[in-house]
N, C-alpha and C positions, 0 to 999 in steps of 0.2 A: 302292624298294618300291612304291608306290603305283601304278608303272608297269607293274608285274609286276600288282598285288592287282586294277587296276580292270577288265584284262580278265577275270581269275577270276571277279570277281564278276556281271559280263556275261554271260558262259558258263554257269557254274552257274546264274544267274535265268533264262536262255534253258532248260536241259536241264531244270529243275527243272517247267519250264511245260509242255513236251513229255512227259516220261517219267511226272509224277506225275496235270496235269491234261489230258492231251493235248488240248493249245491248236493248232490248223490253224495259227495266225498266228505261231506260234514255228519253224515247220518252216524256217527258211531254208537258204539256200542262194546258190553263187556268182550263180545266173540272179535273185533277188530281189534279191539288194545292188544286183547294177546294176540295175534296173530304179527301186531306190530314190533310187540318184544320179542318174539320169538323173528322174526325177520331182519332187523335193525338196520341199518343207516343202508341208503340206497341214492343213486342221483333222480332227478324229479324231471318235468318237462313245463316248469311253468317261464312263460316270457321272465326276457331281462329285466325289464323295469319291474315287476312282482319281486323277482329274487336279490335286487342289488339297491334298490328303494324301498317300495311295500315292507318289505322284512326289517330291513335297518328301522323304519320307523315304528313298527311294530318292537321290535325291541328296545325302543326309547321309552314306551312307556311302561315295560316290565323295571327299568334303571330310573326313570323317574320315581316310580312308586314307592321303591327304596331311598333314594334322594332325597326328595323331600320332607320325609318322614324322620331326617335327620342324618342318615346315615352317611359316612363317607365316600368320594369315588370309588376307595379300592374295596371296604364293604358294600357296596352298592353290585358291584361286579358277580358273587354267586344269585343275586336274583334274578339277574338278566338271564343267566345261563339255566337255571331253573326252572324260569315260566319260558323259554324255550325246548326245554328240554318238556314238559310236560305236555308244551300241543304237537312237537311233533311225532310225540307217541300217541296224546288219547285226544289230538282235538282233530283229528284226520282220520279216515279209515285209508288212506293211500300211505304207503311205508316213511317210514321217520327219512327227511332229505337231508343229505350232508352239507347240500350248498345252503338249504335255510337255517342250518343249525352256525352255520358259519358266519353267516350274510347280519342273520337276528344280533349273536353276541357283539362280533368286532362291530358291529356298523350300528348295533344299537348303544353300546356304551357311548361309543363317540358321539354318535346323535344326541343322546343322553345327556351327555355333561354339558356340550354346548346349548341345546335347547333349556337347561337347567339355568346354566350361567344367563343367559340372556332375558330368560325370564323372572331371575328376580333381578335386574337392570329395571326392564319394562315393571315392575312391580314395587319396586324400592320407594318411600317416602311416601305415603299411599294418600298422606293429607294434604301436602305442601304439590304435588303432579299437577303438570296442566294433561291436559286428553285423555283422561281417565280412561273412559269407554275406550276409546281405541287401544290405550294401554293394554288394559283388562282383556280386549278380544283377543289381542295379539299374541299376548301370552299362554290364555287356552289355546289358539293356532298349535303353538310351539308346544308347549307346555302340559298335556290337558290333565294330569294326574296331579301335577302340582297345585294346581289351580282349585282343582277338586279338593284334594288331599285339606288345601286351607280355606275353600268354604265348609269343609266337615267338623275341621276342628280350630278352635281361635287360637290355641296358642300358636300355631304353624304361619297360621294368618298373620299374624303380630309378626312372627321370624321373615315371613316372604314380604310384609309391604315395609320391614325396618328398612331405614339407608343402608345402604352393601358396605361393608365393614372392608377396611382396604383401600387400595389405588389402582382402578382397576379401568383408565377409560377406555370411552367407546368410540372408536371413529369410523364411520359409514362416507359411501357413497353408491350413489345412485343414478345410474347412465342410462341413455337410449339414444337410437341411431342406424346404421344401415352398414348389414354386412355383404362387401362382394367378393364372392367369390371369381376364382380364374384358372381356368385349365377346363379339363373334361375328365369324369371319372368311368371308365369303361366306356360305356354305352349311355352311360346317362348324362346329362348336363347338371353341375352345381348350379343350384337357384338363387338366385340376389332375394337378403332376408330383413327382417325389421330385427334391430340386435336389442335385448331388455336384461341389465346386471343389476346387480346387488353386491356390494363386496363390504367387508365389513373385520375390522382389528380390532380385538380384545386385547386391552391390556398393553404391558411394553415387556420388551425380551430382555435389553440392558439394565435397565432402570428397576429403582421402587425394591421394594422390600428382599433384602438377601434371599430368606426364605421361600422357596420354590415349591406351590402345590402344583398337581396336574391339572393344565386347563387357564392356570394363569395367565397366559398368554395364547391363542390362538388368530388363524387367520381363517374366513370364510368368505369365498364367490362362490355367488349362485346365477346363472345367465338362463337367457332362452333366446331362442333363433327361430322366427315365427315367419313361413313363407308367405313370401309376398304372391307368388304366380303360383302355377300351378303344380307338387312336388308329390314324390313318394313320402317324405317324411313330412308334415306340414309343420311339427314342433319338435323343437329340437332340446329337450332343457338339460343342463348341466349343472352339480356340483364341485365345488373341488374346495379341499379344507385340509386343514392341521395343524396341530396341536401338540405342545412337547410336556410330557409327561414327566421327567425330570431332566433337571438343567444345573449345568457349572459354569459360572461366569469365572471364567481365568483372569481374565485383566480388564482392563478401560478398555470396550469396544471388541470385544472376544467374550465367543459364548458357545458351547457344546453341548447340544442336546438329544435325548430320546427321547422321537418325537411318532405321533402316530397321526396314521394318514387316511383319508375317506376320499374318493375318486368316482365322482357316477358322471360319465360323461360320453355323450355324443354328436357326435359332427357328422359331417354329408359322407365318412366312409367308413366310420368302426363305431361301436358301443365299448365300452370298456370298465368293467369295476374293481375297483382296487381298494383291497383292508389292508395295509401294510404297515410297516414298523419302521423307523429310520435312524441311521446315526447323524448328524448333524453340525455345521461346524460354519460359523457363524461371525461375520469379521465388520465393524466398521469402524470408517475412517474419518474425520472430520478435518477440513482444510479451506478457511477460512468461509469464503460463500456457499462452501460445497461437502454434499456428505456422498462418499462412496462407499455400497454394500454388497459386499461377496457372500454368497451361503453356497453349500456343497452337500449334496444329500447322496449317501449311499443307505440305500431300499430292499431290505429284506419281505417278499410277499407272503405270505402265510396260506391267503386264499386269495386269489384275482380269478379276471374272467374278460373274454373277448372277443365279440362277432367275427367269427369268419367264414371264409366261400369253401373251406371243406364241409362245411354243414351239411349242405345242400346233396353234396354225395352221400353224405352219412343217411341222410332222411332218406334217399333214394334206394340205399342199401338196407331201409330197416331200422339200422342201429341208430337210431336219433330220433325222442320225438318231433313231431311234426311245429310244434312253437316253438322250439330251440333253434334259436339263428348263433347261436355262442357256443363257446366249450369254457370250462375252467376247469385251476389248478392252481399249484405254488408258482413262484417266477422271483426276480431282482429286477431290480428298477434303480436306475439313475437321476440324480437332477443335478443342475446347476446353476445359481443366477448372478446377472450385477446388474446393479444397478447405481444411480449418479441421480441427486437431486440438488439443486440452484436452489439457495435462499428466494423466498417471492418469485420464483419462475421454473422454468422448463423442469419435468422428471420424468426421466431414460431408462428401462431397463431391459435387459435380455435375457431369455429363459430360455433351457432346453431341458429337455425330458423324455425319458425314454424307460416304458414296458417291457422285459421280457417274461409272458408267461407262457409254462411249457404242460400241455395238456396232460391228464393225466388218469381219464375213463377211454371217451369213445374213439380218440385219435393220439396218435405220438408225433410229436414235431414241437416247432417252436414259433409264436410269434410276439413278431418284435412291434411296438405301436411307439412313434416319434413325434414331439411338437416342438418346430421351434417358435420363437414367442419374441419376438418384440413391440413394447410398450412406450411412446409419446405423450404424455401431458404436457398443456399450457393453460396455465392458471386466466381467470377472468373474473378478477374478485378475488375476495376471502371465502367465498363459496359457491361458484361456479368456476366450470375449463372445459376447455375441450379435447378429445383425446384421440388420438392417430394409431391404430394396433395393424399389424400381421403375424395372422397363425401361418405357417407351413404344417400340414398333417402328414404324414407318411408312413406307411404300414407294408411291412415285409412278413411274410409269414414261410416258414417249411415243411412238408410231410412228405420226406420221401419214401416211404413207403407207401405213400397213398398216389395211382398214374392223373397224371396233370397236375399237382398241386408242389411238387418240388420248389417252386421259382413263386412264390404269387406276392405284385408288389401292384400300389395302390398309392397316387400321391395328389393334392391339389393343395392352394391355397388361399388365404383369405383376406379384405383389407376390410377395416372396422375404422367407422367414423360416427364417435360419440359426443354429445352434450353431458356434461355431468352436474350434479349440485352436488356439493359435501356438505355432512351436518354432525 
């Protein structure tokens, strides 16, 4: 199937781009293919959100196609790389890009398995559901190859609306409220925003079955920051997710994992994307009304990417197209959290985190992108709270060899006041 689906899906994104938005660069042809193997990987000039969103989810549905057709995560992995591999030689007449070949696999498998996993959730028990429709849409949202995949054929159908085999629950929440910011960034004023999340835990890290697939456990937020007055950015949306691929529980409460990580995120002073891979070390404590949790991520980056103000030179000199507000490359990245949760009341945590990516075509330097993060709940109910957050953003970057960009530092912060419902 999938062998058959992923060229469809190629062809029709290709015809879709010519007949509907008549795109020059979709016009190919036998004399551009070769021209594209004979040229091979090059870097591209398409915006951020295109290269570190559009692609990841385009690549979700070359790993769905496989996915649901039965295959495993880890055989599921050469189709992704495949049906990307395929359009960025013959579904472009512009040279095959390294960042989409990059952006498609890491950010579409992940996309992939998560939008897999959740859509047979939303799918599962298909007689006994209440909100069917909604169910059912939701899932095409996420999902749309799967979906297909099992209105074409019934046995699959049968497999996706069976109950989900395991213990695998789901707990969501769902906040809105107002973010302000405080400082001044350059010249510009940060804007006071309408804040809208979605955060959502797969599964349990400690618990439930020895046996450890990948994807068993994840964590996904998704936010947006929608101005209220008048801004250069008026939408601001974020994702941030991960997911441990394999995992060793050493004792009660200790757990070490390789974990992989998806990062599409923007605030009022950087863009930032991150496919990364992590070692992970995992600690909780339970003492009497109270649970205390340490994690420790050490972050090896593979491919990441970064808005910065040497751009602006570069574009000026030439060497940049003119939509590239970013550079990327490889980097390392740090985390670390704790956090304290009160039986029926109060949960505390604090986060910090930190990017280093170090460019690697149009500029040499290094920058560093930092959040620290702490997080307030107060329950209000068994399913409503209220939540108290501040981000600090902070971003340093260096090219000394580039005049005026040696030193370039950037900081402000934020206070988030949200209503939540859990479900």
């Amino acid at each position: 199937m999938p062998i058959v689906e992923i060229p469809i899906v190629n062809i029709l994104t290709n015809r879709a781009n010519v007949w509907v938005k008549d795109e020059d660069w979709a016009r190919v042809s036998p004399a551009s293919w070769e021209k594209n193997f004979k040229t091979g990987f090059k870097s591209d000039g398409d915006k951020f959100s295109t290269n570190f969103l559009g692609h990841p989810v385009h690549g979700s549905w070359y790993f769905n196609s496989a996915r649901s057709s039965g295959n495993s995560f880890w055989s599921s992995l050469p189709y992704t790389v495949g049906g990307s591999l395929m359009w960025e030689f013959l579904g472009e007449t512009e040279a095959a890009s390294e960042i989409d070949i990059n952006t498609t696999c890491f950010g579409g498998v992940f996309l992939g398995e998560l939008t897999h996993r959740i859509s047979r959730h939303l799918l599962s028990n298909d007689r006994k559901r209440s909100n069917r429709f909604l169910r059912n849409f939701s899932a095409f949202a996420l999902n749309p190859m799967g979906v297909i995949n099992g209105a074409l054929y019934p046995e699959l159908r049968q497999k996706l609306t069976a109950p989900v085999s395991g213990h695998f629950p789901i707990r969501s929440q769902l906040s809105l409220g107002i973010n302000f910011p405080v400082g001044q960034i350059s010249d510009d004023h940060a804007t006071t925003r309408m804040h809208l999340s979605y955060d959502l835990i797969y599964g349990t890290l400690f618990d439930g079955d020895p046996g450890f697939n990948p994807f068993d456990f994840f964590v996904f937020r998704t936010w947006a920051d929608l101005g209220l007055l008048k801004a250069n950015n008026p939408f601001l949306f974020n994702i941030s997710a991960h997911a441990p691929l394999v995992r060793w529980a050493l004792k009660d409460g200790l757990a070490v994992t390789i974990s992989q990580h998806y990062d599409f995120l923007k605030n009022q002073i950087f863009e930032l994307g991150n496919l990364s891979i992590t070692g992970d070390l995992y600690y909780r404590l339970n003492i009497d009304d109270r649970q205390w949790m340490f994690s420790a991520k050490a972050v090896l980056i593979p491919f990441g990417s970064t808005t910065s103000q040497v751009t602006t030179y570069l574009i000026a000199e030439g060497l940049l197209s003119p939509n590239r507000n970013y550079l990327y490359g490889a980097g390392l990245a740090l985390e670390s959290q704790v956090s304290l949760r009160f039986k029926n009341m109060a949960r505390m945590s604090l986060k910090y985190n930190q990017w280093m990516i170090y460019p690697r075509r149009e500029a040499r330097g290094t920058e560093r992108s930092h959040i620290v993060y702490f997080h307030n709940t107060f329950p209000l109910g068994t399913s409503h709270s209220l939540t108290f957050e501040i981000y600090h953003y902070f971003k340093k970057a260096s090219y000394n060899d580039l005049p005026g960009f040696g030193n370039i530092r950037k900081q402000y912060t934020e206070f988030r006041f949200m209503g939540n419902y859990n479900f």
